[in-house]
Residue frames relative to the residue before (quaternion, step in Angstrom):
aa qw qx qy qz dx dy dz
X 1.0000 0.0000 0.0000 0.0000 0.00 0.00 0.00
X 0.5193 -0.5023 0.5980 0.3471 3.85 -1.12 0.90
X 0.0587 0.6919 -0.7084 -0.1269 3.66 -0.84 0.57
X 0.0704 -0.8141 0.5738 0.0547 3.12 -1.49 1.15
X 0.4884 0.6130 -0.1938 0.5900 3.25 1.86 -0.86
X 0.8614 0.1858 -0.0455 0.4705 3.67 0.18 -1.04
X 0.1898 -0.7008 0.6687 0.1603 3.54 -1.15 0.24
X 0.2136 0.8337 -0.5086 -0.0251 3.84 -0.79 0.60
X 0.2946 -0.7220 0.6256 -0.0234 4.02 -0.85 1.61
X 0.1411 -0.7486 0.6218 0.1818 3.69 -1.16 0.12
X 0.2053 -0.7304 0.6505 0.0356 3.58 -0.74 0.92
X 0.7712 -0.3142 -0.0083 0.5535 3.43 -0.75 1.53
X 0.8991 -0.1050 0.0392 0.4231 3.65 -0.69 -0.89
X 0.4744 0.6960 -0.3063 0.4435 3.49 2.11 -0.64
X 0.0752 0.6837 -0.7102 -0.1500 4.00 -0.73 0.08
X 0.2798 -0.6947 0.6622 -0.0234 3.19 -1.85 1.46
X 0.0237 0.8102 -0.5764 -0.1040 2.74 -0.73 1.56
X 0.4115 -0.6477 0.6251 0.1427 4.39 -0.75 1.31
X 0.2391 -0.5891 0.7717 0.0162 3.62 -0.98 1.66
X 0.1712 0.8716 -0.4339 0.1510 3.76 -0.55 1.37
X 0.1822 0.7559 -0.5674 0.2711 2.80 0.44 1.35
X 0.1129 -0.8179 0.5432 0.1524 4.28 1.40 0.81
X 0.7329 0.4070 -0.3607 0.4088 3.90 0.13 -1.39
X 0.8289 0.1675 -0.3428 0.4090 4.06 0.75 0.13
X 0.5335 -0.6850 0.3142 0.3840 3.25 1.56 0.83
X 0.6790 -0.6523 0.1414 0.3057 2.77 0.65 1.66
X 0.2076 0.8376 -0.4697 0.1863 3.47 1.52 1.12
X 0.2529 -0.8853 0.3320 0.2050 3.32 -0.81 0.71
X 0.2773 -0.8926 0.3529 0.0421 4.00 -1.45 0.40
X 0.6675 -0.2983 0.1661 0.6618 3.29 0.34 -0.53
X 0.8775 0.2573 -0.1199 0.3866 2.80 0.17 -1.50
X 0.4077 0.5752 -0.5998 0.3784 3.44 1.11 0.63
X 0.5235 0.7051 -0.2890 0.3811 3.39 1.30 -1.56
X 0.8202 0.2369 -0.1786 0.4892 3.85 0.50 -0.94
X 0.3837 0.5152 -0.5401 0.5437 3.77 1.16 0.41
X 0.7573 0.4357 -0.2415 0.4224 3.69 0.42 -1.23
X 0.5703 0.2158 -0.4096 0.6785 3.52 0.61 0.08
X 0.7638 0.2452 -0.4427 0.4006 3.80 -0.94 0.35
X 0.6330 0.2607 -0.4561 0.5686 3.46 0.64 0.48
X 0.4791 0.5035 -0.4188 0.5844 3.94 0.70 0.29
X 0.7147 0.4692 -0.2031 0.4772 3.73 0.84 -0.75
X 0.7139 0.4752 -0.2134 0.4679 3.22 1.41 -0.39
X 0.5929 0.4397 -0.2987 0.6049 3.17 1.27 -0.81
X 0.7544 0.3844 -0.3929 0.3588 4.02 0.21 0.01
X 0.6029 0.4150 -0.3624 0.5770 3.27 1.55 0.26
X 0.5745 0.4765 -0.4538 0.4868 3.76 1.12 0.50
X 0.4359 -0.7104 0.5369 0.1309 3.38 -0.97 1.05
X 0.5846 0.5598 -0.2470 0.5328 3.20 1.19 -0.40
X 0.7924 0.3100 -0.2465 0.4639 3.67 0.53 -0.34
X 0.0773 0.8514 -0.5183 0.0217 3.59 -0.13 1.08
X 0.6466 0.2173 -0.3077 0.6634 3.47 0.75 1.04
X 0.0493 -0.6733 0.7230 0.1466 4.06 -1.48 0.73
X 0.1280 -0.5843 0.7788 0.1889 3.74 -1.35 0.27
X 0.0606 -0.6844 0.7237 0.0647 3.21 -1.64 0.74
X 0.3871 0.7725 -0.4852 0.1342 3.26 -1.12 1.21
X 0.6911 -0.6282 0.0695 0.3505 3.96 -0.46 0.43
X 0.6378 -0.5314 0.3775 0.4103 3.14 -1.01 0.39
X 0.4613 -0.7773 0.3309 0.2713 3.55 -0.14 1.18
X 0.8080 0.2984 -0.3265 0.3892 3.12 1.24 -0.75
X 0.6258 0.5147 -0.5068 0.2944 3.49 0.65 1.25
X 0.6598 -0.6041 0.2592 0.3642 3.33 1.27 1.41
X 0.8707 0.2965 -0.1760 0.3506 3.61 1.05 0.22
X 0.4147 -0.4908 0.5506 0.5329 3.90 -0.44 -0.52
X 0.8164 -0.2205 0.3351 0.4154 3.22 -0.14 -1.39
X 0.0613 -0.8287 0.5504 0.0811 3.87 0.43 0.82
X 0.7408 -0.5506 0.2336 0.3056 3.79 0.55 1.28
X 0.6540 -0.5274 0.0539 0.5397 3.62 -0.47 -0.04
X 0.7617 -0.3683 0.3307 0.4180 3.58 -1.32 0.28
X 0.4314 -0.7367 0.4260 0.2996 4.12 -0.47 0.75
X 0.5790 0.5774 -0.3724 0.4390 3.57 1.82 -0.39
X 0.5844 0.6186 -0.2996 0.4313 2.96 1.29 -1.05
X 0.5607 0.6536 -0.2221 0.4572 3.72 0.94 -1.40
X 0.8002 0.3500 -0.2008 0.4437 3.63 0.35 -1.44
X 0.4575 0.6480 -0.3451 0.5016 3.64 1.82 -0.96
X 0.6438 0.5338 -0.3181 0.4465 3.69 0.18 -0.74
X 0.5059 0.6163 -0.2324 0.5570 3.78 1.26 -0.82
X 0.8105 0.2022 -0.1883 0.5164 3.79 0.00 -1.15
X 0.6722 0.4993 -0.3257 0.4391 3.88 1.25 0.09
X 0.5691 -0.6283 0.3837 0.3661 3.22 1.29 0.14
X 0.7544 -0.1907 0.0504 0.6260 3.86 0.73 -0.47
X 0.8013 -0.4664 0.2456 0.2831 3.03 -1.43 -0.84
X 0.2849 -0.7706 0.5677 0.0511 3.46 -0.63 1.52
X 0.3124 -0.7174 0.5862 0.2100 4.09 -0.81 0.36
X 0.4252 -0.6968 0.5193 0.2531 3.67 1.17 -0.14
X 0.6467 0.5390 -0.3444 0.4155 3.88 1.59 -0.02
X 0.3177 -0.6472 0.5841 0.3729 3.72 -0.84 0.41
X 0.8495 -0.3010 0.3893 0.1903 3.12 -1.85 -0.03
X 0.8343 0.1496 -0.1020 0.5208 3.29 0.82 -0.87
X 0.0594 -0.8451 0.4622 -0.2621 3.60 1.75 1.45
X 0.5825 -0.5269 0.5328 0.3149 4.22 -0.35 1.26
X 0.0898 -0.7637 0.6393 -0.0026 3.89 -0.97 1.11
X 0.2096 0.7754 -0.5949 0.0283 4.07 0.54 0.69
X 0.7054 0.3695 -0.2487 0.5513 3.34 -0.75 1.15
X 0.8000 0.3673 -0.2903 0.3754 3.31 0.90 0.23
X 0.4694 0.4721 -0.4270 0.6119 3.83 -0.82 0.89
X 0.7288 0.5185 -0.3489 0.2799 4.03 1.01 -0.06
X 0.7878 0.0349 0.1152 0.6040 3.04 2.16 -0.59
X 0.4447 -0.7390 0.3537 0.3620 3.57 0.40 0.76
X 0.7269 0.4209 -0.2863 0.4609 3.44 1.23 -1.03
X 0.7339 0.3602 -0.3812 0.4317 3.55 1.01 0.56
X 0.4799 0.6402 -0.3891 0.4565 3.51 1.10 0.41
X 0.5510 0.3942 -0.4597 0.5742 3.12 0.70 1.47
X 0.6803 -0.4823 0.4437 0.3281 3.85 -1.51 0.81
X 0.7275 0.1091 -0.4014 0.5457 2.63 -1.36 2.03
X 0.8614 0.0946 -0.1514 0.4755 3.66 -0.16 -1.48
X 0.0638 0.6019 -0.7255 0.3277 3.33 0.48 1.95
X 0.6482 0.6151 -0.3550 0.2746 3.23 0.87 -1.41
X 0.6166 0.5419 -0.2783 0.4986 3.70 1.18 -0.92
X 0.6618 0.3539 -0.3736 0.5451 3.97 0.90 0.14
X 0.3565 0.6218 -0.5745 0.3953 3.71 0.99 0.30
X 0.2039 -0.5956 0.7509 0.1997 3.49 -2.08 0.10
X 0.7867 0.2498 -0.3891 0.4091 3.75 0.59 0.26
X 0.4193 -0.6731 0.4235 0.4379 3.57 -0.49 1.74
X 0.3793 -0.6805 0.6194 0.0973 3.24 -2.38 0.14
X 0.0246 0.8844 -0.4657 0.0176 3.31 0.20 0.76
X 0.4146 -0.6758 0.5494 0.2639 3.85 -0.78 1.14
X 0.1385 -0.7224 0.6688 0.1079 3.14 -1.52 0.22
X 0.0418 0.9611 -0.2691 -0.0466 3.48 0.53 1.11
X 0.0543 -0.9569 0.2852 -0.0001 2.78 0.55 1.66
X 0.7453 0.0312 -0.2766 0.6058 3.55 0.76 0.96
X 0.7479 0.0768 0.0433 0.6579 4.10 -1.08 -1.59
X 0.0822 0.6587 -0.7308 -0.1592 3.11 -1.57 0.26
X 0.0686 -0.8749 0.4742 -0.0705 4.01 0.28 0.94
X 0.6884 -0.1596 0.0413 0.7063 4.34 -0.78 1.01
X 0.8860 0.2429 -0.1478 0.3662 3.21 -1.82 -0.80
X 0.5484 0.6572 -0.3627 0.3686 3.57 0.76 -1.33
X 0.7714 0.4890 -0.1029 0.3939 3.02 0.50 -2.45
X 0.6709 0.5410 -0.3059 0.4044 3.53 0.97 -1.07
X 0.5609 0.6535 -0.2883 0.4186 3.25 1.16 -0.82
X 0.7506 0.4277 -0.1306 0.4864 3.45 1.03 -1.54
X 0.6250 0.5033 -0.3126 0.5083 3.73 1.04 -0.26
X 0.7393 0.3702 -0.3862 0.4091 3.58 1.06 -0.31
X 0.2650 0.7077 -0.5075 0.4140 3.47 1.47 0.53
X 0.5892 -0.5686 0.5101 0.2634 3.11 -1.61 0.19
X 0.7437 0.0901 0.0458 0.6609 3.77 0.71 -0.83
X 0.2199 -0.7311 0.6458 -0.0023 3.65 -1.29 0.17
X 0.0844 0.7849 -0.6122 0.0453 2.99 -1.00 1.36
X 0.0439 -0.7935 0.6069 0.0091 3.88 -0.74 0.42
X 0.3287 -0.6902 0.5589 0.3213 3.03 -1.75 0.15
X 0.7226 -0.4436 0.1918 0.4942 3.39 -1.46 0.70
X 0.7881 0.3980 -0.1522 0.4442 4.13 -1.37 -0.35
X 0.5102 0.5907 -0.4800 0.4004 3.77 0.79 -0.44
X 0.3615 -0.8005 0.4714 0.0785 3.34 -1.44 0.79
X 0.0070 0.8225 -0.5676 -0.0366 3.83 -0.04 0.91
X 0.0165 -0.8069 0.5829 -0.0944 3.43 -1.03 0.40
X 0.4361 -0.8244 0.3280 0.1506 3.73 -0.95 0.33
X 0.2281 -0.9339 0.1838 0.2049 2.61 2.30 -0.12
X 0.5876 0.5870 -0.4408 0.3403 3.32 1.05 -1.07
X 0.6044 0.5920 -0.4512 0.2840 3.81 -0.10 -0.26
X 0.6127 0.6622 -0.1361 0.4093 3.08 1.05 -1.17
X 0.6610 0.3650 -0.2178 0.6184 3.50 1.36 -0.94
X 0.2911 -0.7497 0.4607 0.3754 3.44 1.02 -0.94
X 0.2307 0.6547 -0.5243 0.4932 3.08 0.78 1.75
X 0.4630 -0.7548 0.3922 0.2492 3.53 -1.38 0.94
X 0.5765 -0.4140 0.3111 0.6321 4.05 -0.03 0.13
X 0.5583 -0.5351 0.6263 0.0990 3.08 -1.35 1.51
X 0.9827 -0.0218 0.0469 0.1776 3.31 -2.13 0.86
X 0.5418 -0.5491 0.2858 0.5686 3.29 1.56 0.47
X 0.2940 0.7574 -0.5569 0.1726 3.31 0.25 0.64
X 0.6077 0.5529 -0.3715 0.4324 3.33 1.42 -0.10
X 0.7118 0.4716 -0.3278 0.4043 2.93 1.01 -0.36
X 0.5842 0.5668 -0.3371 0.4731 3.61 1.55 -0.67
X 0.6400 0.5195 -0.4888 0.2857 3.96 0.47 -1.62
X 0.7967 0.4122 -0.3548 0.2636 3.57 0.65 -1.47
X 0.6125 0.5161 -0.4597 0.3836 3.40 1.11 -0.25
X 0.4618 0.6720 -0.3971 0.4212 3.84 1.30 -0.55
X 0.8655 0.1705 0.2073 0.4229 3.40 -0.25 -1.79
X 0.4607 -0.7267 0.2651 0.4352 3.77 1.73 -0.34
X 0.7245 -0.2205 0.2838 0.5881 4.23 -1.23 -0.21
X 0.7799 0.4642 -0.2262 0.3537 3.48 -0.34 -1.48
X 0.7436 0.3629 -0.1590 0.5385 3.60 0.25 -1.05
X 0.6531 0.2946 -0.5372 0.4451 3.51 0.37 -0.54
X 0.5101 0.4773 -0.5544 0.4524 4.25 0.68 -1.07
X 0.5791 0.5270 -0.5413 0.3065 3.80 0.03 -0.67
X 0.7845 0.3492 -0.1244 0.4971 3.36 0.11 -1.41
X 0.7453 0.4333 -0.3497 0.3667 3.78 0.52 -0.56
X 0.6628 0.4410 -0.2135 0.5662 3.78 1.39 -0.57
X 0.7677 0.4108 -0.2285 0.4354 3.43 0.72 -0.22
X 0.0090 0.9298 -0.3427 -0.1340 3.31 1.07 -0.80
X 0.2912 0.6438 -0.5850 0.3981 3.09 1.33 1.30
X 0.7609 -0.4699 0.3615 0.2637 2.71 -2.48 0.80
X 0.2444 -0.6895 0.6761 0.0878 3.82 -1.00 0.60
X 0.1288 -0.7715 0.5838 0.2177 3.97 -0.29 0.45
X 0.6566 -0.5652 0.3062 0.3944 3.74 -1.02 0.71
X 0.6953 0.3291 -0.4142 0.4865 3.88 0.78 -0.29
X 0.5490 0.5540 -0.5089 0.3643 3.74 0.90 0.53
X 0.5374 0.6808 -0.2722 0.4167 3.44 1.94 -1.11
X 0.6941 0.5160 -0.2263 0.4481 3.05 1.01 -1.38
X 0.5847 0.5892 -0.3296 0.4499 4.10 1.08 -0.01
X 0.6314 0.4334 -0.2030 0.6102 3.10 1.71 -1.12
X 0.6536 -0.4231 0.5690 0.2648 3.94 0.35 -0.08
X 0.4824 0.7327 -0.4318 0.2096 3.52 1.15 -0.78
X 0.6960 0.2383 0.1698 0.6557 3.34 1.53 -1.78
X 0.3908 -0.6224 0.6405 0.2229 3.32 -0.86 1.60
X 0.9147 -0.1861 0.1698 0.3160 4.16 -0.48 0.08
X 0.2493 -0.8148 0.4676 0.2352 3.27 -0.75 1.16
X 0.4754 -0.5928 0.4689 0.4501 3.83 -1.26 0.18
X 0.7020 -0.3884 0.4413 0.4020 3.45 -1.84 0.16
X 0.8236 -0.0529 0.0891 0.5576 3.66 0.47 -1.01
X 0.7788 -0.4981 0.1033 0.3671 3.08 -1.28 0.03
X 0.4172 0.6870 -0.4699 0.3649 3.73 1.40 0.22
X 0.2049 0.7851 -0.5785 -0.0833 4.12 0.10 0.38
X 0.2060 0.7182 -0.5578 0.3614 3.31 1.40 0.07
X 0.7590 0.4522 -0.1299 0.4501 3.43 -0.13 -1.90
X 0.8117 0.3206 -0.3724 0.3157 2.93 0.03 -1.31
X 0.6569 0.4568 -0.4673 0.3760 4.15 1.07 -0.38
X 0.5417 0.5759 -0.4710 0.3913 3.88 1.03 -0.53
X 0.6688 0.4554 -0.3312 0.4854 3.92 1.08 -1.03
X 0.3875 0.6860 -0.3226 0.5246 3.72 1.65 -0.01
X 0.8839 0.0257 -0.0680 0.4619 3.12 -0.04 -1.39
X 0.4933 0.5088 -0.5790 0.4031 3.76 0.92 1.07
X 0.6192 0.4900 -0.4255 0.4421 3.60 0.72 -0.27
X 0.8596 0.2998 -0.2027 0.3606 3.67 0.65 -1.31
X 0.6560 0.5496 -0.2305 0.4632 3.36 1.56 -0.44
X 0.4261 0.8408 -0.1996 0.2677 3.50 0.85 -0.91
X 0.8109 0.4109 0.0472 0.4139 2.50 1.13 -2.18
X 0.7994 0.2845 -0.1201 0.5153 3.09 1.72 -0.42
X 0.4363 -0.8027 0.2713 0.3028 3.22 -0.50 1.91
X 0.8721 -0.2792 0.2636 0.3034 3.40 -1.99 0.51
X 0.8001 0.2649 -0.1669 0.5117 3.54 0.78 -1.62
X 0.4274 0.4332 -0.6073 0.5108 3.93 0.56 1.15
X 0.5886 0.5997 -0.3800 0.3866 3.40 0.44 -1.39
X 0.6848 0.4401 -0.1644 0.5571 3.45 0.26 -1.46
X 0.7751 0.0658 -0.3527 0.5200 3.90 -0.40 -0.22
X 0.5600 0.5087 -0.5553 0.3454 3.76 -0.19 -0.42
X 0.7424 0.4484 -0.3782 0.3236 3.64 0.96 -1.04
X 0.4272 0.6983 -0.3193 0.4775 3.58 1.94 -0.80
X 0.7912 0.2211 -0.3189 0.4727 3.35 0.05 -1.31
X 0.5589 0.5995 -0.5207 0.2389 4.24 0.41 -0.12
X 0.6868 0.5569 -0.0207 0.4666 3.19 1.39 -1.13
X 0.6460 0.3446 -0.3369 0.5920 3.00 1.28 -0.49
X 0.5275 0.6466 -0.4069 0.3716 3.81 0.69 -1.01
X 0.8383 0.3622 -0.2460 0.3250 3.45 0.86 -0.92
X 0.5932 0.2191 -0.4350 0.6410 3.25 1.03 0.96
X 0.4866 0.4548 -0.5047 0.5492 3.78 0.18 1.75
X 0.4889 -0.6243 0.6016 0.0967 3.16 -1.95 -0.13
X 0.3988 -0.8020 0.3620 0.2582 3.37 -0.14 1.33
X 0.4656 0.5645 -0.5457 0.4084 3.59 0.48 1.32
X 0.6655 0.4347 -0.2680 0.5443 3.01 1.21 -1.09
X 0.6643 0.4760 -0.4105 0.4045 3.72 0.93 -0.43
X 0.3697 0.7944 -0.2774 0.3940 3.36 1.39 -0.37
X 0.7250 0.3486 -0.0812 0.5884 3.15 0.46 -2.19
X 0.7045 0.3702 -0.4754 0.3751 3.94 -0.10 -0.99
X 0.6719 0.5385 -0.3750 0.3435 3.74 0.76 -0.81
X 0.5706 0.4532 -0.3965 0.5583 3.65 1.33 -0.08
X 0.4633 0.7338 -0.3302 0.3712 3.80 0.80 -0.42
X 0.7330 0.3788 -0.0414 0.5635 2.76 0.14 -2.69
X 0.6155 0.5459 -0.3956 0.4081 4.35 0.96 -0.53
X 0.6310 0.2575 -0.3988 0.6136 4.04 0.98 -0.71
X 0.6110 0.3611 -0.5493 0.4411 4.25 -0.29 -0.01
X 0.7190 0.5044 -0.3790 0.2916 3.69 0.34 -0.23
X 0.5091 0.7088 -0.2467 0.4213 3.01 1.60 -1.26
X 0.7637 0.3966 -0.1314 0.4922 3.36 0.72 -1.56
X 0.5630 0.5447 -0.3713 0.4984 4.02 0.66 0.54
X 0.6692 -0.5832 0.3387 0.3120 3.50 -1.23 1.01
X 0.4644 0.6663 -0.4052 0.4198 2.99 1.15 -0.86
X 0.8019 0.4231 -0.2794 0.3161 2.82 -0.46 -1.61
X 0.5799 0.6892 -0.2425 0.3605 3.62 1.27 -1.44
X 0.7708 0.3981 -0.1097 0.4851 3.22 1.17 -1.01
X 0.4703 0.6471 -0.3815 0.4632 3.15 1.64 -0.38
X 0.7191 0.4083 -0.2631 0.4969 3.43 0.61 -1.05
X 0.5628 0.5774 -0.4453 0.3892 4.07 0.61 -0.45
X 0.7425 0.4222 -0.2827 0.4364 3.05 1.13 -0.93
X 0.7901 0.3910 -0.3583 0.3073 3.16 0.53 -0.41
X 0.5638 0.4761 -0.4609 0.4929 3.41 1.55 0.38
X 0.7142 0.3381 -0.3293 0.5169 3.78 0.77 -0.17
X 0.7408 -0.5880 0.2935 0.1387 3.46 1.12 1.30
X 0.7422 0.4298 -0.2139 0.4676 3.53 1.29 -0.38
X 0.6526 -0.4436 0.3232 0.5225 3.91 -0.98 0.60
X 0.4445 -0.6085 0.5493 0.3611 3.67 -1.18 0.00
X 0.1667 -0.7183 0.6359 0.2278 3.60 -1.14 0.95
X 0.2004 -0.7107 0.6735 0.0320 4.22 -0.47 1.43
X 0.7035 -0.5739 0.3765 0.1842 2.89 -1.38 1.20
């Protein structure tokens, strides 16, 4: 695919994919939307990449300052709301669960986690984008916000249904009924964000993140532990019960696992295929 919207590099086993669009601060549109899924599609068909970070192009001062204001005013002379996607728009993550076969919580039928790097405004779309990640990182003072109120528009992309499970009832109604700005060391009280960086590199500071804590732990946990989190929450902890004894004898019986245990009786890190 011609990327014009997005910009994407791989750093040892990690692929990075840069929402770049700097001259509108990295606002977003359709066709950023379907670059990001087909690079999301690419990196889950690369064996080589067992973690993605998504986050902005640095030099446009933001993660992701929501959608694009042409795009916003365009919706106006069309009568409602257009996504700016065609029809046949990259689907990673879908075909794994009915409740994720819809924009954004494709992201919940992935097997390689996604972690945000939030590296300035996240704002509507932006924010939604970063909450359906797995983990969250940001730098201090950055602004995030839901915006929809403000336009008079209802919470974008299931976010109601995600903030309260993120951050709980109260805080998400905070942020979802008010749509004022939250700065990142308030987020980080709420749980919003797993940890801020020292300065303004969070790029770095989540890749030195996920080489210490990820690294260590091989590809096919990563990949069902995220399945069964995502999937558990729309289920009943019997049935999560029973698959987790299941997904425990198919695991048992894999190198992995074999090698898990060598290491930990001969004391050294595990080396996963």
């Amino acid at each position: 695919m011609d990327l014009r919207t997005t910009r994407y590099e791989t750093v040892g086993s990690t692929g990075v994919i840069f929402l770049s669009r700097p001259d509108r601060r990295n606002a977003w549109t359709g066709r950023m939307h379907t670059e990001y899924r087909w690079l999301l599609a690419e990196a889950e068909a690369d064996p080589a990449v067992r973690v993605v970070v998504v986050t902005g192009d640095p030099e446009g001062g933001a993660f992701c300052v929501g959608a694009d204001a042409a795009a916003l005013d365009g919706h106006i002379a069309k009568g409602g709301y257009d996504p700016g996607t065609s029809a046949d728009i990259p689907s990673p993550g879908y075909g794994v669960h009915p409740a994720f076969d819809a924009d954004f919580a494709y992201h919940f039928g992935l097997s390689t986690p996604v972690v945000a790097a939030i590296n300035g405004a996240a704002a509507g779309v932006g924010l939604v984008l970063a909450c359906f990640a797995d983990l969250r990182f940001a730098v201090p003072g950055a602004k995030l916000t839901t915006a929809h109120g403000k336009l008079a528009l209802p919470a974008e992309y299931g976010l109601s249904w995600l903030l309260p499970r993120l951050i709980g009832l109260g805080r998400a109604n905070d942020m979802l009924l008010t749509s004022r700005v939250v700065m990142t060391d308030e987020a980080l009280g709420m749980g919003l964000v797993n940890g801020l960086s020292d300065g303004p590199d969070v790029l770095s500071h989540t890749l030195d993140w996920i080489e210490e804590f990820l690294s260590p732990v091989a590809r096919s946990s990563l990949a069902a532990t995220r399945r069964q989190v995502y999937s558990d929450l729309h289920g009943d902890v019997a049935s999560s019960v029973e698959d987790s004894l299941a997904l425990l004898d198919e695991h048992m019986r894999t190198a992995d696992y074999a090698e898990g245990v060598r290491a930990l009786t001969e004391k050294r890190p595990p080396d996963f295929a």
